[in-house]
PAKEMI-851998 format. One record per residue (C-alpha): residue in one letter; x, y, z negated; residue number from 1. Coordinates in pm, whole numbers, plus 50000, padded with zeros to 5 digits. Layout:
! PAKEMI-851998
{aa=a | c1=X | c2=Y | c3=Z | i=NUM}
...
! end
This chain:
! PAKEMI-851998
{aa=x | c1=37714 | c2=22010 | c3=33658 | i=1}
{aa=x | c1=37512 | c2=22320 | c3=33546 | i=2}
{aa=x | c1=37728 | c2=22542 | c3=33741 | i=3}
{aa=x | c1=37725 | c2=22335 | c3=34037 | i=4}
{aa=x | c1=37367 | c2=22418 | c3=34012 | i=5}
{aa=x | c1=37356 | c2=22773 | c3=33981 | i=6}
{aa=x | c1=37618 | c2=22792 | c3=34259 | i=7}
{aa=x | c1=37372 | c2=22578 | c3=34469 | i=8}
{aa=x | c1=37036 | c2=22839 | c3=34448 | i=9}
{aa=x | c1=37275 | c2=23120 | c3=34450 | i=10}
{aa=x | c1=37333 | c2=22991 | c3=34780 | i=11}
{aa=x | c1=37022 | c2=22959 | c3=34852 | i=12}
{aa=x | c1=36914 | c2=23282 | c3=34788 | i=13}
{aa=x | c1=37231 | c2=23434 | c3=35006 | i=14}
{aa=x | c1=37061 | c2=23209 | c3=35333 | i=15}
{aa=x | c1=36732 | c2=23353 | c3=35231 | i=16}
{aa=x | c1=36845 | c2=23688 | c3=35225 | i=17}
{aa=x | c1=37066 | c2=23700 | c3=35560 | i=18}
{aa=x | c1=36709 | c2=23526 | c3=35744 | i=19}
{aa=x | c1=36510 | c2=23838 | c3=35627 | i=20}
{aa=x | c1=36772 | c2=24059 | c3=35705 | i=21}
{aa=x | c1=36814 | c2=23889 | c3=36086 | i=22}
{aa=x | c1=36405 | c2=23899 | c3=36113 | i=23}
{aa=x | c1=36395 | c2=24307 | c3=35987 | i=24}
{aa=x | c1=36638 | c2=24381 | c3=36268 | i=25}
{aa=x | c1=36497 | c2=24193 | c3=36516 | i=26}
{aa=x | c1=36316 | c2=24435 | c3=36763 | i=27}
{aa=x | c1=35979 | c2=24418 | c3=36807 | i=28}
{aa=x | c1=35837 | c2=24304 | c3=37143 | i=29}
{aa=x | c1=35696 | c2=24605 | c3=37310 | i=30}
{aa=x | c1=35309 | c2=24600 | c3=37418 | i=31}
{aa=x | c1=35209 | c2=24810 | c3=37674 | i=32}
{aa=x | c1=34855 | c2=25014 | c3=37639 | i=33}
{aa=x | c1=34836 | c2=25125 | c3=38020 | i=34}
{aa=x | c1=34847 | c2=24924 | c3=38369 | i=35}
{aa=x | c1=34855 | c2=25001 | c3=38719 | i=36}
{aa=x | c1=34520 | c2=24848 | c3=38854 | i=37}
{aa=x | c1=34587 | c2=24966 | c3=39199 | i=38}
{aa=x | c1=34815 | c2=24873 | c3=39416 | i=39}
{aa=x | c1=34876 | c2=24540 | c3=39340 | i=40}
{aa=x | c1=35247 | c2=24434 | c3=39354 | i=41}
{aa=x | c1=35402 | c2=24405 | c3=39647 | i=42}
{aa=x | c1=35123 | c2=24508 | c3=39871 | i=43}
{aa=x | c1=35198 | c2=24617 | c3=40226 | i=44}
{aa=x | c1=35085 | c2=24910 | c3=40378 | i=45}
{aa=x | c1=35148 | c2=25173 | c3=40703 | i=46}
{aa=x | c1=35286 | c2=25471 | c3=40786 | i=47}
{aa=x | c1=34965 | c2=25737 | c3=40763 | i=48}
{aa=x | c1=34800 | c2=25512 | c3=40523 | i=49}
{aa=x | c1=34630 | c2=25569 | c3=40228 | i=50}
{aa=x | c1=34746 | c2=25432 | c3=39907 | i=51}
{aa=x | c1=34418 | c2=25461 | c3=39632 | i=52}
{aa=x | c1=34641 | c2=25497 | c3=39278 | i=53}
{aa=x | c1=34454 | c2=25362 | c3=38946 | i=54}
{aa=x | c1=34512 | c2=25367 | c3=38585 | i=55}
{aa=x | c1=34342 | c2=25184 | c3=38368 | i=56}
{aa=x | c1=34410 | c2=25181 | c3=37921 | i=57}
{aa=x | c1=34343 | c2=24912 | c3=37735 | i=58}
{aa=x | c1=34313 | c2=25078 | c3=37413 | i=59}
{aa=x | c1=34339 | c2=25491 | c3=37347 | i=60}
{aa=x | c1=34181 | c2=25696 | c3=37644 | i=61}
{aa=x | c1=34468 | c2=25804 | c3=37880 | i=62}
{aa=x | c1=34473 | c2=26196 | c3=37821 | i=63}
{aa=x | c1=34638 | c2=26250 | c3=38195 | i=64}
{aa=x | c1=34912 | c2=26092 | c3=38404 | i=65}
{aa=x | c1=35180 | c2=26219 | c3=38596 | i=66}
{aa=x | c1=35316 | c2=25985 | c3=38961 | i=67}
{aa=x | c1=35670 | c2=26068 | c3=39005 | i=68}
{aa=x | c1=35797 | c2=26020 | c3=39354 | i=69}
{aa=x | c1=36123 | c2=26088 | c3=39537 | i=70}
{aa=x | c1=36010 | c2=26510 | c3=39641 | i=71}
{aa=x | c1=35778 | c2=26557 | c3=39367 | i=72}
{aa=x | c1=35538 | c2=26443 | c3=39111 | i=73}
{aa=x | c1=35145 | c2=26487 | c3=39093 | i=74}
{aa=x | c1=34927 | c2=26518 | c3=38772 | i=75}
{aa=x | c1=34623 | c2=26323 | c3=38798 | i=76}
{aa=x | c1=34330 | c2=26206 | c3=38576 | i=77}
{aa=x | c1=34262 | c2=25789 | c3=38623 | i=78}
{aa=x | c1=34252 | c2=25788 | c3=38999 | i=79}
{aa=x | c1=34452 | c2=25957 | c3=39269 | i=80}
{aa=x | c1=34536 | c2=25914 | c3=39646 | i=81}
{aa=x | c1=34826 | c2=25973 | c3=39830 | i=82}
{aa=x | c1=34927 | c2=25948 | c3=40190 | i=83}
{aa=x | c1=35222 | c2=25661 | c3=40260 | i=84}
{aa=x | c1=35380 | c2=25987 | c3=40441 | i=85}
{aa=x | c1=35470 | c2=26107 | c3=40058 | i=86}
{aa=x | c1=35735 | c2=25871 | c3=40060 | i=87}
{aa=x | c1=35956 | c2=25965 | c3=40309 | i=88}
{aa=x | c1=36121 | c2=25639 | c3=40421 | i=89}
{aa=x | c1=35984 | c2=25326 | c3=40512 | i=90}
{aa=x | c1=36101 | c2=24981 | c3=40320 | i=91}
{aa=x | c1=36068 | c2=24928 | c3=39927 | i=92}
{aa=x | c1=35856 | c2=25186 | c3=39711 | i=93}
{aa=x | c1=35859 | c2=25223 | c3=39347 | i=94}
{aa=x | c1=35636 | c2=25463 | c3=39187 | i=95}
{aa=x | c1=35628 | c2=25494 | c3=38813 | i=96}
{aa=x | c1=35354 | c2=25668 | c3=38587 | i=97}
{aa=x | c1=35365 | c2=25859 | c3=38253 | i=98}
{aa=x | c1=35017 | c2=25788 | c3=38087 | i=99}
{aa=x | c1=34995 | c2=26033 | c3=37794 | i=100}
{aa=x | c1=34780 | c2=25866 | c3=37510 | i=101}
{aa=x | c1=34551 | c2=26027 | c3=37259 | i=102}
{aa=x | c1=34829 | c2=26031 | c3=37004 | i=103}
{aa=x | c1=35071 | c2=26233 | c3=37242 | i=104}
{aa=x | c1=35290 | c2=25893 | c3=37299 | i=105}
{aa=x | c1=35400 | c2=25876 | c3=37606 | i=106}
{aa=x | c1=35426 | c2=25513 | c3=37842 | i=107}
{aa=x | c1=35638 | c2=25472 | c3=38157 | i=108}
{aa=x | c1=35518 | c2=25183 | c3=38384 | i=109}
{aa=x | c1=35574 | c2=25140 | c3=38726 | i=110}
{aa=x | c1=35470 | c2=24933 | c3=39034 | i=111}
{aa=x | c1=35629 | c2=24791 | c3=39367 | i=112}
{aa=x | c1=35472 | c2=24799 | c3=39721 | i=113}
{aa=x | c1=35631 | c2=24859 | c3=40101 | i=114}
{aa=x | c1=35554 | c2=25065 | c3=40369 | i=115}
{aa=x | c1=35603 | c2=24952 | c3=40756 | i=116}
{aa=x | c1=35582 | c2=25140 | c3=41035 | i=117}
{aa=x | c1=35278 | c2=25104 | c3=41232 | i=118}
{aa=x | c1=35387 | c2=25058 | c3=41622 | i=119}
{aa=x | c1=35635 | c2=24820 | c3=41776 | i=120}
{aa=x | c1=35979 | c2=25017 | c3=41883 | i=121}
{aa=x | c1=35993 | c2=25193 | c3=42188 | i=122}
{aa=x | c1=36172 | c2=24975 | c3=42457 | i=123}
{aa=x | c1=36464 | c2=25159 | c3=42626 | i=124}
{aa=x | c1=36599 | c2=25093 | c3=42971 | i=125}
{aa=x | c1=36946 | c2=25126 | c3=43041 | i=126}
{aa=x | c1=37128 | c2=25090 | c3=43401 | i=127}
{aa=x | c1=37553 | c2=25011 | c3=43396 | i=128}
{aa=x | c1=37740 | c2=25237 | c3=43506 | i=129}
{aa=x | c1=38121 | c2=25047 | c3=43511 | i=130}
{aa=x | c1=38253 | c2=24725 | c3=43403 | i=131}
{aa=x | c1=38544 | c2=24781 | c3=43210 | i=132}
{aa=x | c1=38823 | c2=24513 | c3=43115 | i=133}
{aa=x | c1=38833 | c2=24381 | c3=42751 | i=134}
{aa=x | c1=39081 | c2=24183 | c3=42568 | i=135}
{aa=x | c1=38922 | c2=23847 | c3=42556 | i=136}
{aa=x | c1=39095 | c2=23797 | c3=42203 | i=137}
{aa=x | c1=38914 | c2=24043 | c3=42044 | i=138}
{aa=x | c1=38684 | c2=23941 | c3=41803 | i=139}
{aa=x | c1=38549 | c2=24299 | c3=41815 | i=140}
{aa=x | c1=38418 | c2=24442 | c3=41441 | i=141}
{aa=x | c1=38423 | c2=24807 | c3=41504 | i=142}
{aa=x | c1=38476 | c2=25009 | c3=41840 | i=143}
{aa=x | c1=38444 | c2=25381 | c3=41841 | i=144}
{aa=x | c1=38573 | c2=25692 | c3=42102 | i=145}
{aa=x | c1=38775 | c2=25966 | c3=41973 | i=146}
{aa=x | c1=38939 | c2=26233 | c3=42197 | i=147}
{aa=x | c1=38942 | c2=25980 | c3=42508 | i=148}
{aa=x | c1=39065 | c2=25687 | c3=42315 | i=149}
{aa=x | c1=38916 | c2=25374 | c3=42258 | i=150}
{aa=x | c1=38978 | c2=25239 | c3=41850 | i=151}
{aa=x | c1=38907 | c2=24903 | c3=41842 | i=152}
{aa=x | c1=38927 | c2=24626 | c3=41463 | i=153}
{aa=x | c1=38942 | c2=24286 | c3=41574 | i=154}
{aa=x | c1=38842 | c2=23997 | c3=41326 | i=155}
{aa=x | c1=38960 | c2=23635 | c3=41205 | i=156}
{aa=x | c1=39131 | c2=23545 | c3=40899 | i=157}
{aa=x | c1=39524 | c2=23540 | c3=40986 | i=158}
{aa=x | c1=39462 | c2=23732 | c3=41336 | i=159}
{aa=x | c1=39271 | c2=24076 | c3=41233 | i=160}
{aa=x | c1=39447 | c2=24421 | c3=41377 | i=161}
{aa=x | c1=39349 | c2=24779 | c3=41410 | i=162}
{aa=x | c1=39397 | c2=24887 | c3=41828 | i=163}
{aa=x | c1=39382 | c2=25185 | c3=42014 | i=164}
{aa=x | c1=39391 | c2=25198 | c3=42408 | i=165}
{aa=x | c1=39335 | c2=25381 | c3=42682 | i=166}
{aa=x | c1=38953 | c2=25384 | c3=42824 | i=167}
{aa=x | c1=39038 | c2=25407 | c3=43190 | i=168}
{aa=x | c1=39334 | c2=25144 | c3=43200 | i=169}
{aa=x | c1=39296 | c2=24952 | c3=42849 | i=170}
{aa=x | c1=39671 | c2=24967 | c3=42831 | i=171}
{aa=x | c1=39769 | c2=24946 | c3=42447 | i=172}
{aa=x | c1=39890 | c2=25316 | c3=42275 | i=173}
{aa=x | c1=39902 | c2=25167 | c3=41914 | i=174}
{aa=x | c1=39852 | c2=24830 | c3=41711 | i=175}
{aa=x | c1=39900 | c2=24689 | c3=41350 | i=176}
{aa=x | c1=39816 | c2=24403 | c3=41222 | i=177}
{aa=x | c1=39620 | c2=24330 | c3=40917 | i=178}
{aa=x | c1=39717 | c2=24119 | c3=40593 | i=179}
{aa=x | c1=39609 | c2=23744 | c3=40639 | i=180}
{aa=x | c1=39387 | c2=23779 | c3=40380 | i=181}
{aa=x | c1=39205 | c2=24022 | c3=40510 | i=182}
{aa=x | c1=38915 | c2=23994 | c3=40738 | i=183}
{aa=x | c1=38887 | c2=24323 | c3=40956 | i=184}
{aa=x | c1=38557 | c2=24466 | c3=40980 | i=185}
{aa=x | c1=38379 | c2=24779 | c3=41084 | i=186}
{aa=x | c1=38537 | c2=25127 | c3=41102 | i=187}
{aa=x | c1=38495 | c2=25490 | c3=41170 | i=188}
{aa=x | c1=38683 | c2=25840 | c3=41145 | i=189}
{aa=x | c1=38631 | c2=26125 | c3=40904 | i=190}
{aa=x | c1=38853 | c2=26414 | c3=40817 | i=191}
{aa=x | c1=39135 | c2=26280 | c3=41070 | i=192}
{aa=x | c1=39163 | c2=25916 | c3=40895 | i=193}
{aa=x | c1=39082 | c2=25571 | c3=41001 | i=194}
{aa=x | c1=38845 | c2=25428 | c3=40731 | i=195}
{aa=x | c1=38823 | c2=25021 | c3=40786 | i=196}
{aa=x | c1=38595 | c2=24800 | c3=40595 | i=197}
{aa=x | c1=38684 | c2=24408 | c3=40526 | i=198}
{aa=x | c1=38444 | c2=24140 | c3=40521 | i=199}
{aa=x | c1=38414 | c2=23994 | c3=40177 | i=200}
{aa=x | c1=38735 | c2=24100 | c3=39967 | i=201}
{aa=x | c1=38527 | c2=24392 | c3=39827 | i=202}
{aa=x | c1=38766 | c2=24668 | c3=39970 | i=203}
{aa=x | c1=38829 | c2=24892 | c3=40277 | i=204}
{aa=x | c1=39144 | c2=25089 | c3=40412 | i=205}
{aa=x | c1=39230 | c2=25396 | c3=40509 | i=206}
{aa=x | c1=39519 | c2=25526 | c3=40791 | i=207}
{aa=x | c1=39631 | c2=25787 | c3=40958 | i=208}
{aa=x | c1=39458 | c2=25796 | c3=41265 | i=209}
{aa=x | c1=39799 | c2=25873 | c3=41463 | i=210}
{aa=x | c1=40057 | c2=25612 | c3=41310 | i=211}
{aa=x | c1=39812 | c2=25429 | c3=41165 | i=212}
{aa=x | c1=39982 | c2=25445 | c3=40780 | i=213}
{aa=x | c1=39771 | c2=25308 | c3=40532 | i=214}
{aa=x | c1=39738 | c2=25624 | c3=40308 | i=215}
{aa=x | c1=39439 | c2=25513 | c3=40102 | i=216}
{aa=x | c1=39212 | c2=25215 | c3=39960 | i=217}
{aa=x | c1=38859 | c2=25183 | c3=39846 | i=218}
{aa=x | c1=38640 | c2=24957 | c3=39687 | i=219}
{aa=x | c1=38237 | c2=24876 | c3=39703 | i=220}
{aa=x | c1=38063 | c2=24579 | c3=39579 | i=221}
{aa=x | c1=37905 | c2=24388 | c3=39854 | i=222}
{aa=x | c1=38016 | c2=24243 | c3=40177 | i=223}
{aa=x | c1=38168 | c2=24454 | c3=40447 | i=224}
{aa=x | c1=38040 | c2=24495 | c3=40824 | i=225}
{aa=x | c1=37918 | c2=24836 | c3=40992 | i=226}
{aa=x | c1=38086 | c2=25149 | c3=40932 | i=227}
{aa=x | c1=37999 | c2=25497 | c3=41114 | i=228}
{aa=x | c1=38021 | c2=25868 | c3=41028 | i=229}
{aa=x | c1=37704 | c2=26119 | c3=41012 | i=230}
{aa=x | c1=37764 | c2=26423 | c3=40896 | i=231}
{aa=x | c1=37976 | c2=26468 | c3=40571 | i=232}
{aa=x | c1=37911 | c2=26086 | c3=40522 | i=233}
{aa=x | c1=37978 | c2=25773 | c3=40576 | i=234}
{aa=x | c1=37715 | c2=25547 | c3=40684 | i=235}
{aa=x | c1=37749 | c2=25150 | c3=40599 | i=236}
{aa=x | c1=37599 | c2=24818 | c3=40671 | i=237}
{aa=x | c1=37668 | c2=24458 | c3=40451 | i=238}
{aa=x | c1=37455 | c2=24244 | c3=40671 | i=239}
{aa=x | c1=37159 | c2=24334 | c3=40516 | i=240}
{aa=x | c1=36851 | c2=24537 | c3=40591 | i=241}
{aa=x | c1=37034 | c2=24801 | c3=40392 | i=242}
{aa=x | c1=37233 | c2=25114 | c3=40515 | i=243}
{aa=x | c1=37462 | c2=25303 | c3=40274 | i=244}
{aa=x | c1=37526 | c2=25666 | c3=40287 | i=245}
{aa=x | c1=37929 | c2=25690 | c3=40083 | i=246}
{aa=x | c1=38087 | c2=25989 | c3=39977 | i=247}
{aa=x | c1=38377 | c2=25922 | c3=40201 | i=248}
{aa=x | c1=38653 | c2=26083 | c3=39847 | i=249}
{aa=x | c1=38565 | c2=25806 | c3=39637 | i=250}
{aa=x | c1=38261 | c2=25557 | c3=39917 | i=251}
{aa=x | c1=38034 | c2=25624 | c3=39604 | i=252}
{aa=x | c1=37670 | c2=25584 | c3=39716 | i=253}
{aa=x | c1=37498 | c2=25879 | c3=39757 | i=254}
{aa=x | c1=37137 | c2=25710 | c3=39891 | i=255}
{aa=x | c1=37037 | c2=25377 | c3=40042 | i=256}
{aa=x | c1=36849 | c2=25363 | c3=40394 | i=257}
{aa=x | c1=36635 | c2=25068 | c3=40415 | i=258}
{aa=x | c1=36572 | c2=24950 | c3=40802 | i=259}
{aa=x | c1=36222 | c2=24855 | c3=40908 | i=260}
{aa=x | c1=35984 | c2=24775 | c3=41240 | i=261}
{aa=x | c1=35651 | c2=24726 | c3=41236 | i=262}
{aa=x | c1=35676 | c2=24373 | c3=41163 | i=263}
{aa=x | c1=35894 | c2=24463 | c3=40827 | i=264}
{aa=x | c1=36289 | c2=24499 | c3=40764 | i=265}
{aa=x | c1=36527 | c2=24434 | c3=40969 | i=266}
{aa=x | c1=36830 | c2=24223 | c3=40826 | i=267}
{aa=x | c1=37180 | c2=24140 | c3=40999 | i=268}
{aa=x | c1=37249 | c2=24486 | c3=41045 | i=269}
{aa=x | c1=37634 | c2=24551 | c3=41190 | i=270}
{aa=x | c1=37797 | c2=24796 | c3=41354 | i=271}
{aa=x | c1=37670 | c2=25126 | c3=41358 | i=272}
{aa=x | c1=37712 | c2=25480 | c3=41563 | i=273}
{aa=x | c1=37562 | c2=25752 | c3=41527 | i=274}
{aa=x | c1=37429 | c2=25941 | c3=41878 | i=275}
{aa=x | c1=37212 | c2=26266 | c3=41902 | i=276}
{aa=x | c1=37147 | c2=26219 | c3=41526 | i=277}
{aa=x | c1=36985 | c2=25838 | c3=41590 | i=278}
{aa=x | c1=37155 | c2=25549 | c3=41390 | i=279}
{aa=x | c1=37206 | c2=25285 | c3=41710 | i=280}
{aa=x | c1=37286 | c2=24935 | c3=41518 | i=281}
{aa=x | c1=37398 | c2=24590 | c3=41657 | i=282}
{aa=x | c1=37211 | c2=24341 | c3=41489 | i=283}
{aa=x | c1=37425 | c2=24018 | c3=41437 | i=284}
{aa=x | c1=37315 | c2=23726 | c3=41658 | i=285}
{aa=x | c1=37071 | c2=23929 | c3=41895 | i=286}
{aa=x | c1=37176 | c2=24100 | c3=42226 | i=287}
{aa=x | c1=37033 | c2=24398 | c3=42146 | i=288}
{aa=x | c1=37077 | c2=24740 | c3=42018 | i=289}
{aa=x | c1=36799 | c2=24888 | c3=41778 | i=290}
{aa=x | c1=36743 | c2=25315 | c3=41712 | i=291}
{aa=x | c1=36680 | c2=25372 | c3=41423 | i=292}
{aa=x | c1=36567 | c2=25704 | c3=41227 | i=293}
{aa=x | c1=36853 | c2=25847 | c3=41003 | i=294}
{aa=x | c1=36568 | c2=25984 | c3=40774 | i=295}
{aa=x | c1=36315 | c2=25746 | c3=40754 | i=296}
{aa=x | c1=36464 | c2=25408 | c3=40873 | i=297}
{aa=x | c1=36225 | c2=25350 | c3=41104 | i=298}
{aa=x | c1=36339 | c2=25141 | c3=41404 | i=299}
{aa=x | c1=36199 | c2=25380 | c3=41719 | i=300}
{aa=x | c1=36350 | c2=25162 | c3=41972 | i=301}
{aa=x | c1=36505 | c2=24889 | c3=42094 | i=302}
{aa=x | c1=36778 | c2=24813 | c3=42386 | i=303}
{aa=x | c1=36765 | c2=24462 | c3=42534 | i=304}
{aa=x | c1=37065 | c2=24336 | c3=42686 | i=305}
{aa=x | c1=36998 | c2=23999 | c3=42691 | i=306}
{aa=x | c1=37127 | c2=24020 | c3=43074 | i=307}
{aa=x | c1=37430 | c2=24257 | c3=43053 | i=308}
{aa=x | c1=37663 | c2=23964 | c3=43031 | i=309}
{aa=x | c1=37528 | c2=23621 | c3=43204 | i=310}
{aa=x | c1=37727 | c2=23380 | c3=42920 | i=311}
{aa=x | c1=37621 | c2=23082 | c3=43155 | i=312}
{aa=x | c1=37876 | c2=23155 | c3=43372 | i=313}
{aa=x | c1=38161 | c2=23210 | c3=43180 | i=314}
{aa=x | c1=38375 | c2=22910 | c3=43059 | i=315}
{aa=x | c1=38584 | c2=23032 | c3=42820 | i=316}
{aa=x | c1=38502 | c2=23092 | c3=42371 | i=317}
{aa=x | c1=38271 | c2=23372 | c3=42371 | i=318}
{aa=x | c1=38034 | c2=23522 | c3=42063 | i=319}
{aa=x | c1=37764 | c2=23743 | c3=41958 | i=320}
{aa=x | c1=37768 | c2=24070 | c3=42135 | i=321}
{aa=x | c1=37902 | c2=24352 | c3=41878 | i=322}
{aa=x | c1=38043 | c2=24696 | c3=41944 | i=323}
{aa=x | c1=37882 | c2=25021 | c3=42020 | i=324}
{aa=x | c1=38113 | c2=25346 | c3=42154 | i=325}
{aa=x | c1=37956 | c2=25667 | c3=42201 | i=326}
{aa=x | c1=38124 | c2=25925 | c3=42475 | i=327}
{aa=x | c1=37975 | c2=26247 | c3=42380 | i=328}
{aa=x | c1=38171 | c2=26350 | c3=42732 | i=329}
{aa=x | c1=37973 | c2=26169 | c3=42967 | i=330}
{aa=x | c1=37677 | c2=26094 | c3=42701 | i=331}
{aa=x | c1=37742 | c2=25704 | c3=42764 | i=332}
{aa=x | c1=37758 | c2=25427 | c3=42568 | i=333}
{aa=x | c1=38055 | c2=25205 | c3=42590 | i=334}
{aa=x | c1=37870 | c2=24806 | c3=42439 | i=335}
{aa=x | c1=38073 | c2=24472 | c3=42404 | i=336}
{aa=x | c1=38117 | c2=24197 | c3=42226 | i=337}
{aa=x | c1=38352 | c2=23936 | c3=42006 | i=338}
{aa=x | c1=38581 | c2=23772 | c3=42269 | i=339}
{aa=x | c1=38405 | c2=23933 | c3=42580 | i=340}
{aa=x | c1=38648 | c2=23951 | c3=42851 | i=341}
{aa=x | c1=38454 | c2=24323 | c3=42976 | i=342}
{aa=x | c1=38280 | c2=24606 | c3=42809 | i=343}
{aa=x | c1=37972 | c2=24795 | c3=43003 | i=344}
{aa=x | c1=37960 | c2=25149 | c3=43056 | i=345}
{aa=x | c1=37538 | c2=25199 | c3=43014 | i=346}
{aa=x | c1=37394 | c2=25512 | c3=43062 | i=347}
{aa=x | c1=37040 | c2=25560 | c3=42828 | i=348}
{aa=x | c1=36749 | c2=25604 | c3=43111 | i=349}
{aa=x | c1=36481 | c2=25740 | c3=42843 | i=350}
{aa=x | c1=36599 | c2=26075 | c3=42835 | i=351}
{aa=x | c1=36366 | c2=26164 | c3=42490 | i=352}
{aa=x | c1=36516 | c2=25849 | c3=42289 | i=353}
{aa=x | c1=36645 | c2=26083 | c3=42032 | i=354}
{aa=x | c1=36335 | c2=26224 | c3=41921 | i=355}
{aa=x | c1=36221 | c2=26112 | c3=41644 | i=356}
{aa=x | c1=35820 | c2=26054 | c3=41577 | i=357}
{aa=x | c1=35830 | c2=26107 | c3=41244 | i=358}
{aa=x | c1=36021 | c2=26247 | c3=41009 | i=359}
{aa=x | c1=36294 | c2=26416 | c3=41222 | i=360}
{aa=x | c1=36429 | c2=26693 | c3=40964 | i=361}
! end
């Protein structure tokens, strides 16, 4: 009995133990000294705005602190004030501050706001210059012009393919089909390959743009839809507001574009091509085209073709226009859409719609 008892508080003792031990090791919630008084979160302001910074410490005097932005970072005592042109790109902002306290201890906080653009985009006229025949099965994803030939990914569980045609005569020069599986999606060329996004398996193909081999794979994490090549990178749209510049060796990010107007972003962005520099985007569900800054993400204008292709009189399945092809020969546009039986030959009547307004480096 007695050494049922001692076993009993040595137990005891053991629980009490392991409960101090778990309450040392627990870490300690950590109280911040400093806050951002100004902005508040999530406040909204414009391009050439000013944005009036303020620290305030709730306990040792703030010696100085330094705002880190993208380009640089600025020491300042309590107060400071920027311009919103500091920032570089319209959408999302984060700043973040390091107060340092009398005691040399440094403290990180940070704060989020947005910046819109101040005017409405730019609308662009446009006048046709052909009507052009179109597969009326193609549920058109990506459509792009290289060396006179028209590359074309068509959609639909079961029924995707990769196509390229003649311009002038639409006759067919090579086709593949896709894996059932796989839902085709946007695409674009760099380095002499085919690069193909899918719509929600979370991976994209690569082919040779002549036999069209598949001679790669890639992955990313969200869903699939515009795909377009600017410079040494690819540029690429999930059907957000977002645009994602990809190292096109391995399609890891290298920045994210955030598009915006004046009345804030811009979501169902989908197939992209770059012309003169300008990011022109489809915008799922709308008959229009949008231009949009490459720097900045500022939407600068805005095509509408609500009355390129009278729907009213056609009897057949039809859907959302989608497909933008750049001829850098003739400096037209080549615009369809998924199961339109023509694509339209326009010809940009603004001749300045390239320039940018701000932010053009």
């Amino acid at each position: 009995m007695k050494s049922n008892k001692i076993l009993f508080f040595s137990l005891l003792i053991l629980l009490s133990c392991d409960n101090n031990i778990e309450k040392k090791n627990k870490s300690p919630r950590i109280k911040s000294f400093t806050k951002i008084i100004s902005p508040s979160s999530n406040s909204i302001f414009r391009e050439n705005d000013s944005i009036n910074i303020e620290v305030k410490s709730y306990s040792e005097k703030i010696l100085k602190s330094t705002l880190i932005l993208r380009s640089d970072t600025l020491i300042f005592q309590d107060k400071i004030k920027i311009s919103t042109n500091r920032f570089m790109q319209f959408g999302k902002q984060r700043i973040i501050i390091e107060n340092e306290l009398l005691d040399k201890k440094v403290e990180s906080i940070s704060k989020t706001f947005y910046i819109y653009p101040s005017n409405k985009p730019s609308d662009i006229n446009y006048k046709v210059l052909k009507i052009l025949p179109h597969n009326k099965d193609n549920y058109t994803q990506g459509l792009l012009i290289h060396e006179n030939n028209l590359f074309e990914s068509s959609g639909q569980y079961g029924k995707s393919f990769l196509r390229k045609s003649s311009i002038s005569d639409n006759s067919t020069l090579n086709k593949i089909m896709i894996e059932d599986n796989y839902f085709a999606e946007g695409i674009t060329i760099y380095d002499n390959k085919l690069f193909m996004l899918t719509w929600k398996s979370n991976k994209g193909f690569i082919y040779d743009i002549n036999s069209f081999k598949k001679i790669g794979e890639f992955n990313y994490q969200t869903e699939g839809w515009g795909l377009s090549t600017y410079q040494n990178q690819l540029l690429m749209s999930d059907g957000s507001e977002k645009i994602y510049f990809r190292n096109p060796q391995d399609f890891d990010i290298i920045k994210t574009l955030e598009v915006y107007d004046n009345n804030g972003k811009v979501e169902n962005i989908n197939e992209l091509e770059i012309i003169n520099n300008k990011l022109f985007c489809n915008v799922y569900g709308e008959d229009i085209i949008l231009i949009v800054n490459i720097n900045s993400g500022k939407v600068e204008g805005k095509l509408n073709l609500e009355n390129l292709f009278n729907k009213n009189n056609y009897n057949d399945k039809i859907d959302v226009m989608n497909g933008i092809a750049y001829n850098n020969k003739t400096n037209s546009i080549l615009v369809t859409g998924k199961w339109w039986p023509s694509m339209y030959e326009i010809e940009i009547l603004n001749k300045n719609y390239y320039e940018s307004k701000w932010y053009n480096k």
